[in-house]
C-alpha positions as CSV (number, residue, x, y, z in Angstrom):
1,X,-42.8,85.6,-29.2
2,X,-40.4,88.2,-28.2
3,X,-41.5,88.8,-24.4
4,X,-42.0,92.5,-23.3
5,X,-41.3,92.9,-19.2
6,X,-42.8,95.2,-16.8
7,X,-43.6,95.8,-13.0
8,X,-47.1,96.8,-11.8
9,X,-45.4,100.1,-10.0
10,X,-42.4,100.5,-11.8
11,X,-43.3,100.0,-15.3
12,X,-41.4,98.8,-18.1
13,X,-38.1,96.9,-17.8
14,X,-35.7,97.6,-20.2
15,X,-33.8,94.8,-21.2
16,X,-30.1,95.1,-23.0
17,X,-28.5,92.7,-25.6
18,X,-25.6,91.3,-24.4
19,X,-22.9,89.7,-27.0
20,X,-23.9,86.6,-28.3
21,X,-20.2,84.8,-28.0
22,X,-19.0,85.5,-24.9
23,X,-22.8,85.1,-23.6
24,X,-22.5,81.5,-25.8
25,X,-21.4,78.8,-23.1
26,X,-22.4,75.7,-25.6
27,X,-22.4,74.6,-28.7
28,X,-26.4,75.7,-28.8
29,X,-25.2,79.2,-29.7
30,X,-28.3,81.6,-28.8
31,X,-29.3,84.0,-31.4
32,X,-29.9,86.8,-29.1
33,X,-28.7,87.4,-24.9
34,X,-31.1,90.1,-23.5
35,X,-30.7,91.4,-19.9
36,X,-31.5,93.8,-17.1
37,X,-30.1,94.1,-13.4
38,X,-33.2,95.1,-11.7
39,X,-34.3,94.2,-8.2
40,X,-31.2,93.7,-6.9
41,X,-30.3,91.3,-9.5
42,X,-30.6,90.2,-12.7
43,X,-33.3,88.9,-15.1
44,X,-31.8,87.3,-18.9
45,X,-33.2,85.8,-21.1
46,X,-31.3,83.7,-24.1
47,X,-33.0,83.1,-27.6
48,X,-32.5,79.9,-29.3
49,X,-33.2,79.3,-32.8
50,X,-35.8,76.6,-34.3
51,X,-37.5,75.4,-37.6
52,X,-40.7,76.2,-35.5
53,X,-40.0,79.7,-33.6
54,X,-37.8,80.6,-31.3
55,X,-37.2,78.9,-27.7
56,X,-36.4,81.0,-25.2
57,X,-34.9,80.7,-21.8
58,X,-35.8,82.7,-18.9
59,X,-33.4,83.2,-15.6
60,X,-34.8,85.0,-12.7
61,X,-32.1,86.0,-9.8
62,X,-34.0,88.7,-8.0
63,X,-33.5,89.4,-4.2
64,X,-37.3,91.3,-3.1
65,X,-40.5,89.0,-4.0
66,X,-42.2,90.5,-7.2
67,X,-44.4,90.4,-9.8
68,X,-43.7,90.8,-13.4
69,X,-46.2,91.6,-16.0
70,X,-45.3,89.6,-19.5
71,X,-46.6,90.4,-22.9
72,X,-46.3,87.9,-25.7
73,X,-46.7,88.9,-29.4
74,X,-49.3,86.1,-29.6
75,X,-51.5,84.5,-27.4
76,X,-50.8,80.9,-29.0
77,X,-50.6,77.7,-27.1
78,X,-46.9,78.0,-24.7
79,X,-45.0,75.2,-23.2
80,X,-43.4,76.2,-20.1
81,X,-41.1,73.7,-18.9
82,X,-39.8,74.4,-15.0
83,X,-35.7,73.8,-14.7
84,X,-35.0,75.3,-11.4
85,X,-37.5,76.9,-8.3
86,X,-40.7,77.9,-8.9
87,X,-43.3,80.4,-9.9
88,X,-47.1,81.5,-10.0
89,X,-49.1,82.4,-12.9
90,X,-51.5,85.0,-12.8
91,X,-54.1,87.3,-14.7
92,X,-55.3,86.6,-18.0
93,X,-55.9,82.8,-17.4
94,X,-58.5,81.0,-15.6
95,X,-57.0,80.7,-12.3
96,X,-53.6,80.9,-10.6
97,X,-51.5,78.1,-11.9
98,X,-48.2,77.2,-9.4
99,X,-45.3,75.8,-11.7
100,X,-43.3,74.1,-9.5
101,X,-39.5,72.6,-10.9
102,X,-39.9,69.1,-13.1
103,X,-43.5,70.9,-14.1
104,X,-44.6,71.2,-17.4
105,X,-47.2,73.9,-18.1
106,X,-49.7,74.3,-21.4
107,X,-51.3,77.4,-21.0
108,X,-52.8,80.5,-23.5
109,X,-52.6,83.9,-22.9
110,X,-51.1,86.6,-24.5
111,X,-50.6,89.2,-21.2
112,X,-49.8,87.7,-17.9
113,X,-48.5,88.4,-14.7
114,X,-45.8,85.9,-13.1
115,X,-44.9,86.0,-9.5
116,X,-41.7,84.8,-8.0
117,X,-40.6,84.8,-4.1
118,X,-38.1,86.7,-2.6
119,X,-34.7,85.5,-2.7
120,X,-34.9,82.2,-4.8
121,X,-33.4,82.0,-8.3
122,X,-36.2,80.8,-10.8
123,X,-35.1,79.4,-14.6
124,X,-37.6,77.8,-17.3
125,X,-37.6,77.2,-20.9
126,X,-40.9,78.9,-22.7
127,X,-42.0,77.7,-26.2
128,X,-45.0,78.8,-28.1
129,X,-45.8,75.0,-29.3
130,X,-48.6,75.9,-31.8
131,X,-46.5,76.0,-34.9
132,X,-44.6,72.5,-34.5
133,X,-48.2,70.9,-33.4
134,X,-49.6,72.5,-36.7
135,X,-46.6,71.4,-38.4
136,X,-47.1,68.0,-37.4
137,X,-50.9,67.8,-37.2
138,X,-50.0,66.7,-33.4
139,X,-53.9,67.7,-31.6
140,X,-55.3,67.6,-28.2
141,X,-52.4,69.3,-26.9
142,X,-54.8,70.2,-23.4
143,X,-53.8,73.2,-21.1
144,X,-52.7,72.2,-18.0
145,X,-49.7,71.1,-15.8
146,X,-47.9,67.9,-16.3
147,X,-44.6,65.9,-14.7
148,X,-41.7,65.3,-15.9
149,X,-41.7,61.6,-17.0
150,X,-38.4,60.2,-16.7
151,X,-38.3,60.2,-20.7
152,X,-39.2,63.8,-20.8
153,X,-36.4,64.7,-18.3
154,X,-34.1,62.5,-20.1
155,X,-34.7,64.6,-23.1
156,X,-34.9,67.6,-21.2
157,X,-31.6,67.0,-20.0
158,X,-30.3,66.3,-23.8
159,X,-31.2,69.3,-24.6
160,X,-29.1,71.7,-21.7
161,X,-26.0,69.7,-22.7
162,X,-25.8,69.3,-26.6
163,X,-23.0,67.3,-27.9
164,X,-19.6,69.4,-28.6
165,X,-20.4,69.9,-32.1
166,X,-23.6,70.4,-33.6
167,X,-23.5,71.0,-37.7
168,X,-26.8,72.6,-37.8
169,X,-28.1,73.7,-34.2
170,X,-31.1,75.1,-35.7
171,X,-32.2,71.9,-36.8
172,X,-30.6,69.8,-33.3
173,X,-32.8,72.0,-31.4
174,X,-36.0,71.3,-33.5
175,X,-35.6,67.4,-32.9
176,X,-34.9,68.3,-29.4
177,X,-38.5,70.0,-29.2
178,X,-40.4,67.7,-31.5
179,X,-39.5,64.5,-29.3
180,X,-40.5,66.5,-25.8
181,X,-43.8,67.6,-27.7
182,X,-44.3,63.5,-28.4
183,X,-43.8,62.3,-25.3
184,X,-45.9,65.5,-23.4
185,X,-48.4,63.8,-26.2
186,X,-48.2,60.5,-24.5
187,X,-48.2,61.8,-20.7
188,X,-51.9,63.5,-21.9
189,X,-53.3,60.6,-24.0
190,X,-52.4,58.3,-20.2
191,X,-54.1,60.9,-17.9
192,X,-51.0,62.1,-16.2
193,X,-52.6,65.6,-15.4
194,X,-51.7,67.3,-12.4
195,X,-54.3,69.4,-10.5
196,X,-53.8,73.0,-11.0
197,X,-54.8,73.4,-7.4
198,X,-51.0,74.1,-4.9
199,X,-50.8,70.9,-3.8
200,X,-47.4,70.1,-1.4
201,X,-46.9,66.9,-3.3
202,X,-45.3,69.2,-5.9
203,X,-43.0,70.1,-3.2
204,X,-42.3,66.9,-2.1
205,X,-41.1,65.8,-6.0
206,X,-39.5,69.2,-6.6
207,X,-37.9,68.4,-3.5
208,X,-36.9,64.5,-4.4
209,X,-35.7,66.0,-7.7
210,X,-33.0,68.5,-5.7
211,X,-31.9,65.5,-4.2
212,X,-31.1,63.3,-6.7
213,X,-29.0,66.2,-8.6
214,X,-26.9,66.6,-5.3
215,X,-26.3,63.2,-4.1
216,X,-22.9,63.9,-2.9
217,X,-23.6,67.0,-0.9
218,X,-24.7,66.8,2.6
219,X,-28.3,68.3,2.3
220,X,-30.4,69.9,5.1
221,X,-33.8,69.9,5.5
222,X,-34.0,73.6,5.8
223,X,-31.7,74.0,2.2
224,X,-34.0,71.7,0.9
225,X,-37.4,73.7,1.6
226,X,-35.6,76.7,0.4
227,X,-34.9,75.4,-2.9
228,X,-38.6,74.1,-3.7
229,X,-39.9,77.2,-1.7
230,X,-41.8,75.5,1.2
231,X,-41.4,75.7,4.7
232,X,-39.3,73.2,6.3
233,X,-42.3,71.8,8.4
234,X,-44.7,71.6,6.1
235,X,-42.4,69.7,3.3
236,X,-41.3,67.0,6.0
237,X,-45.0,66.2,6.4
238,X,-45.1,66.2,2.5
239,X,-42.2,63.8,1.5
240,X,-43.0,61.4,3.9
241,X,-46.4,60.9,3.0
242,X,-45.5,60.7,-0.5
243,X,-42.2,58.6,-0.2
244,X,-43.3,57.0,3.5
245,X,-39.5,58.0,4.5
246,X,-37.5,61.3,5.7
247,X,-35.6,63.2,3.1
248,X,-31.9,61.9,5.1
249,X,-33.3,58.1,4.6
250,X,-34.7,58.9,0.8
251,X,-31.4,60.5,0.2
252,X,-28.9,57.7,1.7
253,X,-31.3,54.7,-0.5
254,X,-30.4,56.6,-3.8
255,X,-27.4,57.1,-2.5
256,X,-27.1,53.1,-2.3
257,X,-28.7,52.8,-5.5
258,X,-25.8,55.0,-7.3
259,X,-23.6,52.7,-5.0
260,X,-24.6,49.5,-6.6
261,X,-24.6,51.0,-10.3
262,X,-20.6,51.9,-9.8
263,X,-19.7,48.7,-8.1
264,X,-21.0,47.1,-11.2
265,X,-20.2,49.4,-14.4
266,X,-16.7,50.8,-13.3
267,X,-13.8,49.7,-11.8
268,X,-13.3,52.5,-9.3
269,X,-11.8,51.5,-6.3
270,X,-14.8,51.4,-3.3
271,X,-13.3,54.4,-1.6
272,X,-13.8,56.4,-4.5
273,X,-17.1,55.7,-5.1
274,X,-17.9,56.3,-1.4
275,X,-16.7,60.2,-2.2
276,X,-18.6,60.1,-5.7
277,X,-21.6,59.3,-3.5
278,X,-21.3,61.7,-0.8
279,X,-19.6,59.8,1.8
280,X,-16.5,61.5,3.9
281,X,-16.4,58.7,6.5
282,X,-15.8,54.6,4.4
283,X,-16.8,53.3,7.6
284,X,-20.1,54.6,7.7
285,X,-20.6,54.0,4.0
286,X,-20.1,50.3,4.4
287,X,-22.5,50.5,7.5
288,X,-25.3,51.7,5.6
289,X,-24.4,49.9,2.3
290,X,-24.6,46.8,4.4
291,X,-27.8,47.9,6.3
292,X,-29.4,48.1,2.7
293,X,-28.4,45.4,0.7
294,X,-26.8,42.8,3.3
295,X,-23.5,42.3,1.6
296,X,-20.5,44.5,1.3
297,X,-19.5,46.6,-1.4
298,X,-16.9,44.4,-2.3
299,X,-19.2,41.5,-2.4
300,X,-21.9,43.5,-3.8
301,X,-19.4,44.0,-6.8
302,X,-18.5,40.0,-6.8
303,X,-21.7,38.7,-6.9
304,X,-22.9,41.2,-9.3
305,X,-20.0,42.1,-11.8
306,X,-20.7,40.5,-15.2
């Protein structure tokens, strides 16, 4: 599934193999590193090995907003799964499909065109999942975008950070894949399909999701709509009609939430935590810690500690 690149007015891009080992940052060793520096930056693409094909991993850090023609050996059934910004897919399908990041999309079609905006770094895994669902005799495998469930990220997650050693990755990597294409099973037998229409809820979890990976930076709204690609206005209105709260207040309650977890499961002293959480000032930490829960951390961890 090999994918062949090219731009509607420039043609063809020419991708380069890199070395494998120093490319190699895991114990997931790719089997091939291909990239280009086009567009005043860089597309690669890393090759992973499975019993059931090859995965591969697609990394988009390109400065103009472009379109990029893609054409697949196959046309079988792929399983795009959206790590980081976000993309449109065009041509050769039904309709215009926006992947947005924590999406996962089914779709079929051999020769399509994906567009990506100007200035935002893009990076998805893309696995042609007809093989392992033959394999398997998993069916009703529908096209069509679908969440992240918090078992699917889990696994997700499992999957960009293998253990240290792996004694046959090959075979790691197909587990991996076989328990995503389970639980993507389970999210389409319960309904959980998303409308392909561009919908800013999409934004509004994409932009929840950025939040809970940076808990201990101090986010702004506008670095937040430039992640998930939405302007800032438009995402405010989003999120709080989704999460009836602003992204500060949403941030500081997980925020709280981590709080409480540390208090109880490690013995780090209260100031530490309030760094580990984002908090420069302790005195404002405790503030809001006590607005939340009532107590202080200190009786938080008393009352709560096993």
């Amino acid at each position: 599934m090999l994918t062949q690149l090219s731009h509607n007015r420039l043609g063809r891009i020419n991708l380069r193999p890199l070395d494998v080992d120093t490319n190699a940052t895991d114990s997931l060793r790719p089997r091939s590193v291909l990239s280009a520096d086009v567009f005043m930056g860089r597309v690669t693409v890393h090759e992973y090995g499975s019993t059931d094909g090859s995965l591969y991993q697609y990394s988009y850090a390109l400065e103009p907003e472009v379109e990029l023609r893609k054409e697949h050996e196959s046309e079988g059934l792929k399983m795009m799964l959206m790590l980081d910004g976000h993309l449109v897919l065009k041509e050769g399908l039904s309709e215009d499909i926006v992947v947005t990041r924590g999406v996962i999309c089914l779709f079929r079609s051999r020769d399509y065109t994906i567009a990506l905006k100007a200035q935002l770094k893009v990076r998805y895994l893309l696995f042609n999942i007809d093989p392992l669902a033959n394999r398997l005799q998993l069916k009703g495998f529908e096209e069509g975008r679908y969440e992240f469930t918090e078992m699917i990220q889990a696994q997700v997650s499992e999957l960009l950070h293998p253990p240290k050693i792996l004694g046959s990755p090959d075979e790691w990597l197909t587990g991996q894949l076989i328990s995503i294409a389970y639980l993507l099973k389970e999210s389409i037998l319960r309904g959980r399909r998303l409308n392909p229409k561009v919908y800013h809820l999409d934004y509004a979890l994409a932009a929840d999701k950025f939040i809970q990976r940076n808990l201990s930076k101090d986010l702004t709204t506008k670095e937040i709509s430039r992640q998930v690609g939405l302007n800032e206005n438009a995402l405010k209105i989003a999120f709080a009609d989704y999460f009836g709260m602003g992204m500060a207040k949403r941030q500081n309650l997980l925020r709280m939430e981590l709080t409480k977890n540390l208090l109880v499961q490690s013995g780090k002293l209260v100031s530490e935590i309030a760094k580990e959480v984002g908090y420069k000032n302790k005195g404002t930490f405790n503030k809001n810690f006590g607005h939340v829960t009532g107590l202080t951390p200190a009786e938080w961890r008393q009352k709560y500690s096993l």
